[in-house]
N, C-alpha and C positions, 0 to 999 in steps of 0.2 A: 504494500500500500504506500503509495507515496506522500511526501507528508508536506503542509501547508506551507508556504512561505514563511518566511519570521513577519513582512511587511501585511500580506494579509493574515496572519492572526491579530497582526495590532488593530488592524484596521475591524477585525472580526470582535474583536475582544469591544472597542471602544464603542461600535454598534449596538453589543450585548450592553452594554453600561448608560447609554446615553439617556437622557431625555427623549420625549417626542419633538422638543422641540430642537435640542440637538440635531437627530435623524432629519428633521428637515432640512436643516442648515447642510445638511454634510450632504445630501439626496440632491438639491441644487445646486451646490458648489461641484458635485461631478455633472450635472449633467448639464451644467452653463456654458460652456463650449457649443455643445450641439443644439442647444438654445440660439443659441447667436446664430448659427448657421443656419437654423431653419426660419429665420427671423429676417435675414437676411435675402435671402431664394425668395420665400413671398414678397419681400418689398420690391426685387429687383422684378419680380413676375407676377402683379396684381392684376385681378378680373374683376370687372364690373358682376354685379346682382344677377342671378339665375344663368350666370356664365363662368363658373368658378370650377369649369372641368379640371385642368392643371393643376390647380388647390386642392379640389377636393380627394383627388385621387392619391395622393402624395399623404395627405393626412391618413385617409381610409386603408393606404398600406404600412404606414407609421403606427396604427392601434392596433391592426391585425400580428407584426409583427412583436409587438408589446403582448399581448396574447389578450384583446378584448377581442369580444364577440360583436362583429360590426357589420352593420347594416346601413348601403349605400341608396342613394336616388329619392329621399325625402325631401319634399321640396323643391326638386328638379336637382341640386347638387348637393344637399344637405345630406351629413356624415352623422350618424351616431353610433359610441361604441362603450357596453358595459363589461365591465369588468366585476366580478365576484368574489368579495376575499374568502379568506380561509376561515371564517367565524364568522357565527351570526350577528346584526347589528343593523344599524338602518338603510335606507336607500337616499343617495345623495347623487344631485341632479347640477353638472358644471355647463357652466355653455361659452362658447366663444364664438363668434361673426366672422365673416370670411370673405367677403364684397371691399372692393376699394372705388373709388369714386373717379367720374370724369374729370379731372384736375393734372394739369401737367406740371410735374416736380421742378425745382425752383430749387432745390438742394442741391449741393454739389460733395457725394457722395460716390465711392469705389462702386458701391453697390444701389444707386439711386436708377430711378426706373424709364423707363424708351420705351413703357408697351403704350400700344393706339389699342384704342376699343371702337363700338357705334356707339352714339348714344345719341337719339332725337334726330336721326336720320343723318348724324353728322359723326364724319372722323375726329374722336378727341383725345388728350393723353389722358394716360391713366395711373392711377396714383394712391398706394395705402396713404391717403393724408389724413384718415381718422383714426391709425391705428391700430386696422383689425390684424395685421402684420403679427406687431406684437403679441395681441391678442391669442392667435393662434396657436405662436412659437410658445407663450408662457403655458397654455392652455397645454399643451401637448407634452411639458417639461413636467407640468403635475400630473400627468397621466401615466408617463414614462417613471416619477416616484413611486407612485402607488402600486404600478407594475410588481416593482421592485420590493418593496413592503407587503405584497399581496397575501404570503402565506399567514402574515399576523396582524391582517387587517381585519377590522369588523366589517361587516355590510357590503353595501353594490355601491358603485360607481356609474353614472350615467357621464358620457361625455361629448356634449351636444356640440357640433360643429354648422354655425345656419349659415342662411348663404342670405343675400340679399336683407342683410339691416338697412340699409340709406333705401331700400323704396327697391320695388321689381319695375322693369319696363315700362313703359304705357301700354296696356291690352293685356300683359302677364299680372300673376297673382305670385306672391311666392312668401318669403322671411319667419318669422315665427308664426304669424296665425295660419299661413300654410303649410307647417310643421305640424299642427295641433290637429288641422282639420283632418291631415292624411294621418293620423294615427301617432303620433311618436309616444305620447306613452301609454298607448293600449297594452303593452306587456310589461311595463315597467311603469311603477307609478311612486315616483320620490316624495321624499316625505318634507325634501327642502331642495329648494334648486339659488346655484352660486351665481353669479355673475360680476366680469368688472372690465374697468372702462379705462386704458391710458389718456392722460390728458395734457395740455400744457400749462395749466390752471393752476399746477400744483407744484413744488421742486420736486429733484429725482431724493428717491429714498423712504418719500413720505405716501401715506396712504389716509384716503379722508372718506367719511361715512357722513350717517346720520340718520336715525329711526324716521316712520313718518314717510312722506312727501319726496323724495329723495331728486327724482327730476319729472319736472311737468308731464301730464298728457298732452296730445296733441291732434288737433283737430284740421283739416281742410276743409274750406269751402270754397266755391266758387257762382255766380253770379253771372249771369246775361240778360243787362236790358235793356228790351226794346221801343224804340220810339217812333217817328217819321220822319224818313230823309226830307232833306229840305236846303234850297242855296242859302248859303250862310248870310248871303244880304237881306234875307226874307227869314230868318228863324219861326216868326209866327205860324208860319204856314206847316212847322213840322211838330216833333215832339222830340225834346232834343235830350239823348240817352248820354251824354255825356255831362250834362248839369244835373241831370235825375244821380249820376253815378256819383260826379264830385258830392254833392248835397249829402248820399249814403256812405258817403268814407267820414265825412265832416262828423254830422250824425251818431254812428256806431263808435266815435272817439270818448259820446259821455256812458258808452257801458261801462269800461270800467270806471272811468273816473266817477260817473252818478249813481249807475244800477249796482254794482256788485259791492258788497262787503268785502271790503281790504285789509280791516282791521281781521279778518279771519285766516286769507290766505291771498296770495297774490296770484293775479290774471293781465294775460294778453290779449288785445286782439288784433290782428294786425294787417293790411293790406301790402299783399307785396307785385300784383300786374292793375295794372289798368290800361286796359287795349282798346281803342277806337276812332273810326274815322281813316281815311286813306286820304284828303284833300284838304289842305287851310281853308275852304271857302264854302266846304260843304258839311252842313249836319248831318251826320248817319244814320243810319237805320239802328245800329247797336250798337254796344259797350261791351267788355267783357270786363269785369273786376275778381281775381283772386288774394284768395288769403290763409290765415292761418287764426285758432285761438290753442291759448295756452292755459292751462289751469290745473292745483294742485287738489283741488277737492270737488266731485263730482256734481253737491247742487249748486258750486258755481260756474264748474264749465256746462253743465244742463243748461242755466239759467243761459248765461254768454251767448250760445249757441238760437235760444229761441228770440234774446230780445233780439239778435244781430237780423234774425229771420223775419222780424219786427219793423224793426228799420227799415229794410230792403224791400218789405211788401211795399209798405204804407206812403216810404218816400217816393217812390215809384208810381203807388197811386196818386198820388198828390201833383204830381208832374205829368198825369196823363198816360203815361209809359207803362210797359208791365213788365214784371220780372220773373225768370225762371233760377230760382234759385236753390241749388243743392248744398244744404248745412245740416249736416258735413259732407262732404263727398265720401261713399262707402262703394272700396274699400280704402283705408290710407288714413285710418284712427287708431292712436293709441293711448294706452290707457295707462296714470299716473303709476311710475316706477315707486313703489311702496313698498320700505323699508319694513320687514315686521320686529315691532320692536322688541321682542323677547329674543327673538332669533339673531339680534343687531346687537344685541348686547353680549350675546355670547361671542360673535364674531370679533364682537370690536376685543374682548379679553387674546384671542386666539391674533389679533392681528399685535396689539400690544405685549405679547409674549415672543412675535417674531420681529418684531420689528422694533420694540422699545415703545415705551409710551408717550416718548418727546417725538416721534414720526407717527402719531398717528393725531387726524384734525380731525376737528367737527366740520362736515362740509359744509357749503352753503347749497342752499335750496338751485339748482339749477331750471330754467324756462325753456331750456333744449329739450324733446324726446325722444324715445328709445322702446320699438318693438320686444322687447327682454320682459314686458311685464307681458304679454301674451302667451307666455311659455309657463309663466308661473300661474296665472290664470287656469289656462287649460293644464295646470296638472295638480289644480286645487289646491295649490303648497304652500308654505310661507318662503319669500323670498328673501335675499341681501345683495345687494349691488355695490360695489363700491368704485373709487377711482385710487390710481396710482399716478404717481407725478412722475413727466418728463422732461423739464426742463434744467438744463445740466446747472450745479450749485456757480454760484455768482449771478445768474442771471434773474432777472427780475420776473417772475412769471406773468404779470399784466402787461409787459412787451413782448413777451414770449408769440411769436407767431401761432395763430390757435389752429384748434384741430378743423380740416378741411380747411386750411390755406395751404397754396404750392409752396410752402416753407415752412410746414411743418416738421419739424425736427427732434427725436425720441433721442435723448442720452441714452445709451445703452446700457447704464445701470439698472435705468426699470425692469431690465428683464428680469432680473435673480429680487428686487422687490416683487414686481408682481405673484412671480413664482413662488416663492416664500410665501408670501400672504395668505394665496391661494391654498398654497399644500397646508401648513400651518390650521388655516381655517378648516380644511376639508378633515383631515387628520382627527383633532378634536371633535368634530361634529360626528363621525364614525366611530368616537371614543376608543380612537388608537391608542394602545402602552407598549413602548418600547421593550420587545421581553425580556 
């Protein structure tokens, strides 16, 4: 029988001996290299939303060699793979995003990105500029620990890989509510599902929560209305859909400031197109107005939603005009990313044991949203979201070029925070002990 190295029994002995929170620390520090490299290869090969073939299959043979049991073509390219340890204990549910967005890099990076995509009929660059990069690589660095932990782990692992967070095509469906629909966890049903977010919001190192509200819901609508063409030297003679529309942007400004209770929680509403008219001299037939509302509690975004639809009737009647108006436009809602706070508290101990309690913030309530509460949703579970900072020490995070600008820029210490975080959290929530 041949017998151990002297270097692997140390390494064997110090394993036996450690904390859980040790084995985590030592579980990423080996496998941050191959972290980098897989972080790497996505950035430099991002795919737009329900086009993440390359991605996804690269992941899908990453779990299977890890020895999850994985199941491809969810969602059009969406990856899940469980893993079962060696003891009973609960079911824990991780997800990461896998979509990069139309934006052409503006980084000047070894491994910075040259891929073209379509997107809106048009050739554009293509660019992980929110992230999901990371994401990925971190996601898959906890997968590959647990692997590795597996015979003295508690419980299941689910390790959700989606495709199309930032929105599917126009005319496609896909991202987390298309996850839920097609089944994902008809055979597996977690009793808590993880998620987290790299940002530039934040410095590298640190990791920021917060029970509650964590980042807005998110609502579209859009607006068409119509009036009667008319030469612009005769206005009277038509019904003019571009004062009916200014008058409805004007208008829908005192929902929040009048209609909604602020002192509860905070609301957006926001107008981001106003389309109409092809000629300085002629009033049109129509207007288009699109937008957006934001809100962290549901009978205020209810409320937001009907006065807005309020407005749009009535000012429209008032001017003659009539309006076709969809609030919200379904599909392309989602629903406020909700921290549960028993579940937040345990996280936030498990993040503060890996990371130090001077790196771990209170976040601020974010107005951005994120399909990630549709998965926790449909799998009936309490969720935790959190963010990890990228932005390399010295620099000021509120210059920090933000996520989805061509100059977004990850210090590559997040990787071994996130991961850390991650495993750490998941670890504990599976009531892992080091034997």
């Amino acid at each position: 029988m041949r017998s151990m190295p002297v270097a692997a029994l140390v390494l064997a002995f110090a394993a036996s001996t450690a904390t859980a929170a040790e084995v985590a620390r030592q579980q990423v520090e080996a496998q941050l290299g191959q972290i980098t490299t897989w972080r790497r290869d996505f950035h430099q090969h991002p795919e737009l939303g329900n086009r993440e073939t390359r991605t996804s299959k690269i992941v899908a043979d990453t779990l299977r060699k890890l020895g999850y049991e994985v199941k491809t073509g969810i969602a059009h390219t969406g990856v899940v793979g469980v893993l079962k340890g060696g003891k009973p204990g609960p079911k824990l549910a991780i997800r990461a995003d896998m979509d990069a967005l139309p934006v052409t890099e503006e980084v000047d990076l070894p491994f910075a990105s040259k891929a073209k995509g379509e997107y809106l009929g048009k050739t554009v660059g293509v660019m992980h500029a929110c992230g999901h990069d990371v994401h990925m690589a971190t996601t898959l660095g906890v997968a590959a620990a647990l692997a590795k932990l597996r015979k003295d782990l508690p419980g299941e692992v689910m390790m959700i890989f989606q495709p199309a967070e930032e929105g599917s095509p126009p005319g496609e469906s896909g991202g987390a509510p298309l996850m839920v629909e097609e089944g994902v966890f008809a055979a597996f049903k977690p009793d808590a599902i993880f998620g987290m977010h790299v940002t530039s919001a934040y410095p590298v190192g640190s990791v920021a929560l917060r029970e509650g509200g964590m980042m807005a819901s998110s609502d579209t609508f859009r607006m068409t209305i119509t009036g009667r063409q008319a030469h612009g030297a005769t206005p009277w003679r038509g019904i003019d859909p571009i004062v009916a529309g200014s008058e409805i942007v004007m208008s829908a400004q005192a929902i929040v400031s009048r209609r909604l209770d602020i002192n509860k929680e905070p609301a957006v509403v926001t107008f981001g197109i106003f389309n109409g008219g092809q000629r300085f001299n002629i009033v049109p037939d129509s207007a288009e107005l699109h937008g957006t509302v934001r809100a962290f509690d549901k009978e205020m975004r209810d409320q937001a939603l009907a006065d807005l639809r309020n407005v749009a009737e009535h000012v429209a009647a008032a001017h003659g005009a009539k309006v076709d108006a969809q609030i919200p436009v379904v599909p392309g809602s989602n629903p406020v990313n909700h921290n549960d706070p028993a579940l937040t508290a345990r996280v936030r101990t498990s993040l503060e044991k890996a990371l130090g309690k001077e790196h771990v913030i209170e976040a601020k309530r974010w107005t951005a949203s994120e399909d990630f509460p549709h998965l926790a949703i449909g799998a009936g579970a309490p969720s935790v979201y959190f963010f990890f900072g990228a932005t390399p020490a010295g620099q000021d995070p509120d210059t920090a070029p933000s996520n989805h600008s061509p100059r977004f820029f990850v210090d590559e210490g997040a990787l071994a925070t996130g991961t850390t975080a991650m495993l750490q959290a998941s670890l504990d929530y599976l009531g892992y002990a080091s034997p």
